[in-house]
N, C-alpha and C positions, 0 to 999 in steps of 0.2 A: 215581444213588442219592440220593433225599431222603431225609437221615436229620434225628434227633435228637441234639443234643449236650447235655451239660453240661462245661464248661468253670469249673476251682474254678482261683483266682490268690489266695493269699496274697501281702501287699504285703509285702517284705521291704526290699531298696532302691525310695525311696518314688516313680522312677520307672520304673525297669527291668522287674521284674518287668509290672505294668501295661501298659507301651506295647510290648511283645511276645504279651503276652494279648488284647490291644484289635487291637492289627494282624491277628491269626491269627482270632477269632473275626469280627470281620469282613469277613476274606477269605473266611470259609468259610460268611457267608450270603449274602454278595451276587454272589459268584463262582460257588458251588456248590449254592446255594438250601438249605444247612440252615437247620434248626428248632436254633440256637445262644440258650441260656442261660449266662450269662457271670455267675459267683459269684465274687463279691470283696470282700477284708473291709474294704476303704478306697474308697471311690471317688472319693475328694477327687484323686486323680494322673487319673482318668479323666475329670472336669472340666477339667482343665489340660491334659489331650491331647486332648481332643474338644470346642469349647464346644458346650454347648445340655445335656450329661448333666448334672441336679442333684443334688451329694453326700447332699444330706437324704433323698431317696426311697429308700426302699426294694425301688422296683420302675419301671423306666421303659425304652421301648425307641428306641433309636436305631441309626439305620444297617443296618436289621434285625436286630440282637441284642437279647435280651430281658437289660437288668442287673441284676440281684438283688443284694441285700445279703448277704455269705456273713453269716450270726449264728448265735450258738447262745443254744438249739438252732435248727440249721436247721427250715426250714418244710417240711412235708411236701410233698413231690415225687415223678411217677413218673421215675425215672434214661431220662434217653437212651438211645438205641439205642450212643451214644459217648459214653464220659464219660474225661476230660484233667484229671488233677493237674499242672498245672506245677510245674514244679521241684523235684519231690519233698514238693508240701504234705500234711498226711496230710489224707486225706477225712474226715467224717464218720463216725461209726459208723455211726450210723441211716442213714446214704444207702450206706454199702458194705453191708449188710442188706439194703436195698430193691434193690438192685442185685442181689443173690442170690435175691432171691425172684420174678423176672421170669422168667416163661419161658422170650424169647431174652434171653439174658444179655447187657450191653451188652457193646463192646469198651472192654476199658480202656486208656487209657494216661499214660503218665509221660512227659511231655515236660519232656527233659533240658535242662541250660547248654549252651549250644553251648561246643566246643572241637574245637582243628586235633588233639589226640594222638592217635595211632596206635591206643590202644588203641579208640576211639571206632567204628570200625567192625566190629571183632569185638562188641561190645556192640548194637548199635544192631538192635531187634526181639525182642531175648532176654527171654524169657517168665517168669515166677516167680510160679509158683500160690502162693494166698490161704493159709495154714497151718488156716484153717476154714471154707472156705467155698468153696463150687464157682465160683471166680471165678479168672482167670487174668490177672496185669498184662505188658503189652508197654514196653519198655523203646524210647523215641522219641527216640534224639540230635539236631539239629541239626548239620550239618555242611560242610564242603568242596570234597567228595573222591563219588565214584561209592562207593555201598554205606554212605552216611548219611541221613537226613531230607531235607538239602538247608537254604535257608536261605528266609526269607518273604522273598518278591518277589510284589508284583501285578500283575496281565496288564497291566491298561493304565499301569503303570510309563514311564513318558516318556523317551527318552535325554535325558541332561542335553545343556544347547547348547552351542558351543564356546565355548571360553575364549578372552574378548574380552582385548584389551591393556590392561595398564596399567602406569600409573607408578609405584603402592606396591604391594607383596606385601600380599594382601587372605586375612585368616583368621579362624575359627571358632575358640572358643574355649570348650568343656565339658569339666569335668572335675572327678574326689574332690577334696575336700581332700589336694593334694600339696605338700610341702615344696619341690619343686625349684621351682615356678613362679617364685618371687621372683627367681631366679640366672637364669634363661629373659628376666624381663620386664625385667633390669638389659642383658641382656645385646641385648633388641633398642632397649631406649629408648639406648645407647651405643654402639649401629653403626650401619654409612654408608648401611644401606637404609632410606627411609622404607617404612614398616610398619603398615596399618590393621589393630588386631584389634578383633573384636566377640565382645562379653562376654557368653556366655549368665546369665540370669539364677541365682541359687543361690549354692553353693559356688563357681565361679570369678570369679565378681563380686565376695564377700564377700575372696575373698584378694587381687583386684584392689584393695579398698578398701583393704583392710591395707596394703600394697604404698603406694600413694600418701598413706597419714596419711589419707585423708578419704573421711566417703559421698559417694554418686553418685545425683543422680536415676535414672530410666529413661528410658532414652532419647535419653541425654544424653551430648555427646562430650567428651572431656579428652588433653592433650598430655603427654608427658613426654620430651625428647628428641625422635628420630626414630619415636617410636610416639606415634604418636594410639587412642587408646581409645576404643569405640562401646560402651555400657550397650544391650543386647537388654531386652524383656517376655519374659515366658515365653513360647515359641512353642507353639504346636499341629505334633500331627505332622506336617500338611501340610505348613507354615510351614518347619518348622525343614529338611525335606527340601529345599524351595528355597535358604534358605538352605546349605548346605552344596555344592549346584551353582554357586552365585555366588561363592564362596571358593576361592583357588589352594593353601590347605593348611586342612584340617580337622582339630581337635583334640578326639577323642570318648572318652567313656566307656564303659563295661559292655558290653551287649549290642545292644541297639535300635541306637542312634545309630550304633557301630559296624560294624554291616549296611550301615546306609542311605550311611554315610561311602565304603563300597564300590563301590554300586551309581552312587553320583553321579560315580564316575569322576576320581575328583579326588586328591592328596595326604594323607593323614592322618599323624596318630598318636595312638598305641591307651593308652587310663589303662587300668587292666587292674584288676578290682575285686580292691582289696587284702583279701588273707587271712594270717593270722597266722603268722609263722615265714616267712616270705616262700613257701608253699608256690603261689603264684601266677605265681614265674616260671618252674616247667615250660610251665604255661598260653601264657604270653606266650613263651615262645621256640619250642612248639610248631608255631605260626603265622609265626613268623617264619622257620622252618626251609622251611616250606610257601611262606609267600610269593617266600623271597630264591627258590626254587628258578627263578623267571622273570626274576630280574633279573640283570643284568650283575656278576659279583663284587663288584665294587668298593662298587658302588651299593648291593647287598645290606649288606655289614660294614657300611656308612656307618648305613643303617637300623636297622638293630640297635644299634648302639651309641648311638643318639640315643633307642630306644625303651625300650632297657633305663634310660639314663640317666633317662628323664624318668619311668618307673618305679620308681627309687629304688635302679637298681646304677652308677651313676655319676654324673658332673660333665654337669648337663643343658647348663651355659654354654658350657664347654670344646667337647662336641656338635656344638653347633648349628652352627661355618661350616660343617662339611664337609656337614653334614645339608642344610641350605640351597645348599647349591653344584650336591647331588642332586636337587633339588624337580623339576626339568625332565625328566630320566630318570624319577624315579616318577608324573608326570603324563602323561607318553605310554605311560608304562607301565600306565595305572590303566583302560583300556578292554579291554585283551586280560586279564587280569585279571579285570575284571566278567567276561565272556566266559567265562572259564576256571569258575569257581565257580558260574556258571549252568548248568553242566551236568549237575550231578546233579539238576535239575529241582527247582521249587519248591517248600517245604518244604508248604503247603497241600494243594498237589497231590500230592506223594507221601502223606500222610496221610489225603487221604481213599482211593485208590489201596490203601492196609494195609487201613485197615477196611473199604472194598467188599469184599477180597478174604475176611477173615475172617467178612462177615454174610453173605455166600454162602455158605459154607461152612456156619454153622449152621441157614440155611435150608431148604437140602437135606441 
């Protein structure tokens, strides 16, 4: 099926939102040959994940997606045959109007935050007509587990290559502004491992500076103790996905990064976007209840207790030997894993898989 999409991304977190919208609509032209319009009210994060797209235009196409500036009032448009609120942005009026007044009515949908809770697949394709208008939205989770979305993986997705030898423990390093970092970074610059981390650019660079009294170029390396620090550029998604295969533990945030941290096979832990009243660590232990379920007891608690910590329910320092004593079990453990969560098939593919199913329907 060639269809038509519109795809609307409100920037909320100034990178998350974005590099899940840009992934997904670009798997779903160049994979699936849609006609994908990608409206977003920022596009300055979609220069910084893609170069060549220019923030200033209004209208320009790369990678076969057509990007439009979402503004208001939006520009007059006929709605896709598919048309995608991420994350619950509200649409337009006038484009939910034009969207009712099309003959075949598009398929709408709501694609949700990903999350491991239970409740997630009783929810995931559940309908909820429009209160005026002959339009009906489908409710699109992201997920785990068989009976969710699935998670965006692309076909020609690479296995990452094996894990060459070395003599310092080599890590990635993204993540919110977290209080625990400073107890994390005391605590490797004053242990017996030498330990390269490399400093995504942002928020974990700017606490890195704090941290040592002083700025840092880009690019540039600094000692403290037994940790050496590497200053990153901003990476592109390409980029930052290599990176994170050439690291023996990766340290990622929100949703993107945290996917990709997955599929690279490798050691993580999860910054979990904080929400107020800490209603965020259902979230995060949801996943963790999901993940330990494949790992060894031991190893599992070990996990948990290093993620909740560096989360902000415990002593990240205190953590860290046991967590690090585990990096070997959760790295041979991180292939059957990918493996496991690839099989509720990719989240692109099962999404266009809903809506074929649904424009046949109102075809005939």
């Amino acid at each position: 099926m060639r269809a038509t999409c519109d795809l609307f991304c409100a920037v909320v977190d100034n990178l998350g939102d974005a590099a899940v919208c840009w992934r997904l609509a670009r798997q779903l032209a160049t994979e699936y040959g849609w006609s994908v319009r990608l409206w977003i009210d920022d596009r300055a994060p979609l220069a910084l994940l893609r170069p060549g797209i220019d923030p200033a235009l209004a209208q320009q196409t790369m990678d076969g997606v057509d990007v439009r500036h979402w503004c208001q009032p939006l520009p007059q448009a006929l709605p896709g045959d598919v048309v995608i609120e991420a994350f619950a942005c509200e649409l337009p009026e006038t484009f939910v109007d034009a969207m009712a007044r099309r003959s075949r009515r598009p398929v709408w949908l709501n694609l949700e935050y990903l999350s491991a809770e239970d409740w997630v697949v009783g929810c995931h394709g559940l309908s909820s007509p429009h209160p005026r208008l002959p339009l009906v939205k489908h409710f699109f989770f992201p997920g785990f587990v068989a009976g969710t979305g699935g998670l965006i993986r692309e076909r020609d997705l690479a296995l990452p290559p094996p894990h060459p030898q070395r003599t310092e423990l080599k890590v990635s390093l993204f993540c919110y502004d977290n209080p625990a970092l400073p107890g994390l970074l005391d605590a490797w610059a004053g242990g017996d491992e030498p330990m390269l981390v490399r400093v995504a650019d942002g928020l974990a660079r700017q606490q890195v500076e704090a941290w040592l009294g002083t700025a840092l170029a880009t690019e540039t390396a600094t000692r403290r103790g037994n940790l050496a620090l590497e200053t990153l550029p901003f990476l592109p998604q390409t980029e930052y996905d290599g990176l994170l295969t050439a690291c023996d533990l990766n340290f990622v945030r929100g949703e993107d990064s945290f996917v990709r941290a997955q599929w690279a096979e490798r050691a993580f832990a999860w910054h979990i976007y904080p929400q107020a009243h800490g209603s965020h660590e259902a979230k995060l232990m949801a996943f963790l209840a999901l993940y330990g379920q494949y790992l060894p007891s031991a190893v599992a608690a070990t996990t948990t207790a290093f993620w909740r910590a560096w989360n902000g329910f415990g002593d990240v320092a205190a953590a860290w030997p046991a967590f690090r004593t585990a990096l070997p079990a959760l790295g041979a453990h991180a292939g059957g894993w990918a493996a496991q969560i690839a099989q509720p098939g990719n989240l692109a593919d099962n999404l266009v898989n809903f809506c074929k199913e649904r424009i046949q329907l109102r075809v005939s």
